[in-house]
matplotlib code that plots the C-alpha trace (Angstrom):
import matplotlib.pyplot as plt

x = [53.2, 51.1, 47.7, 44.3, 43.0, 41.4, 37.6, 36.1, 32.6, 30.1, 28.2, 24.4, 22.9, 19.8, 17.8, 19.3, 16.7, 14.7, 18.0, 18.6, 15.2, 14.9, 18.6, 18.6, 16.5, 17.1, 21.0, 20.3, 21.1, 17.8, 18.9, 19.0, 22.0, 20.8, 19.9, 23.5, 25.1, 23.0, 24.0, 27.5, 27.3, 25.7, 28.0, 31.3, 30.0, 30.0, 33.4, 35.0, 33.9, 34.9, 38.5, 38.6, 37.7, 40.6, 42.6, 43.3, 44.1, 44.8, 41.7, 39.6, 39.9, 39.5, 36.4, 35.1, 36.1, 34.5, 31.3, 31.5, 31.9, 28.7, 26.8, 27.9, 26.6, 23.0, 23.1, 24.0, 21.2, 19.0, 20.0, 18.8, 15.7]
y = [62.0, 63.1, 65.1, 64.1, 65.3, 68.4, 68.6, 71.1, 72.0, 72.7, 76.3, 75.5, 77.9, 79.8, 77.8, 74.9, 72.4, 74.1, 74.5, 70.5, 69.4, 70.8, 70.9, 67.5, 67.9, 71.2, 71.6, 75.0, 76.1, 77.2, 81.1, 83.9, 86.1, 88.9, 86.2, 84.4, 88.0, 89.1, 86.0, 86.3, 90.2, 89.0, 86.4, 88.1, 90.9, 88.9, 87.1, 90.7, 91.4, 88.0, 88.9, 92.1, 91.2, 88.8, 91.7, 89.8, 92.9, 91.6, 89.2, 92.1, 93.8, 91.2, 90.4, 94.3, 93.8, 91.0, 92.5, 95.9, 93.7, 91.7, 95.0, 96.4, 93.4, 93.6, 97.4, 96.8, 93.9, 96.3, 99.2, 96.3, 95.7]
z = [118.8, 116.3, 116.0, 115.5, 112.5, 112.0, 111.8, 109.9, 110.6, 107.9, 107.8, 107.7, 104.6, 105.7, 103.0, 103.8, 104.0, 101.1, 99.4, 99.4, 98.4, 95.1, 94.5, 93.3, 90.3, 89.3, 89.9, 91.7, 95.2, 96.0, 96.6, 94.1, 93.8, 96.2, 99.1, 98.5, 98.6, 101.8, 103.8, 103.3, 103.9, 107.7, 107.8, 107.2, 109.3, 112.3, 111.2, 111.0, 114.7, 116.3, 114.3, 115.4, 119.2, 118.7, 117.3, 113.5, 111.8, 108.4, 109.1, 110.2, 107.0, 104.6, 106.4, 105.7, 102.2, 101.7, 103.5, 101.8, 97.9, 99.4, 99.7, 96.6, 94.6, 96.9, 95.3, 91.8, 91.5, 93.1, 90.8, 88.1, 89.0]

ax = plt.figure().add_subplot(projection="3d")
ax.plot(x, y, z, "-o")
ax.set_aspect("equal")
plt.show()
């Protein structure tokens, strides 16, 4: 017997439609460096919990890290402007 193969499911972006529709032409994703780094500082954020309610230590933690390096890019490109 043998298993079906895996699906993996695509995460929408939170621009996604506006991201596609001028992607084409330009060769851009449609979000500027602080929106990319506050999505994935949301998104990891609610990674971290589901790991942690599943009790994924090592998970859990790189999530945080991955969360806390999201939010210290959003403040250095702050600091910037």
């Amino acid at each position: 017997m043998s298993k079906p193969p895996r699906q993996f499911l695509k995460a929408p972006a939170p621009n996604d439609q506006q991201a596609t529709a001028g992607a084409a032409d330009s060769g851009q994703t449609g979000m500027s460096v602080m929106e990319t780094a506050q999505y994935i500082s949301e998104f990891a954020a609610e990674l971290s919990f589901l790991a942690r309610e599943a009790r994924l230590d090592l998970l859990t933690y790189l999530l945080d890290m991955v969360r806390l390096e999201a939010i210290r890019t959003l403040q250095v490109a702050e600091k910037d402007r």
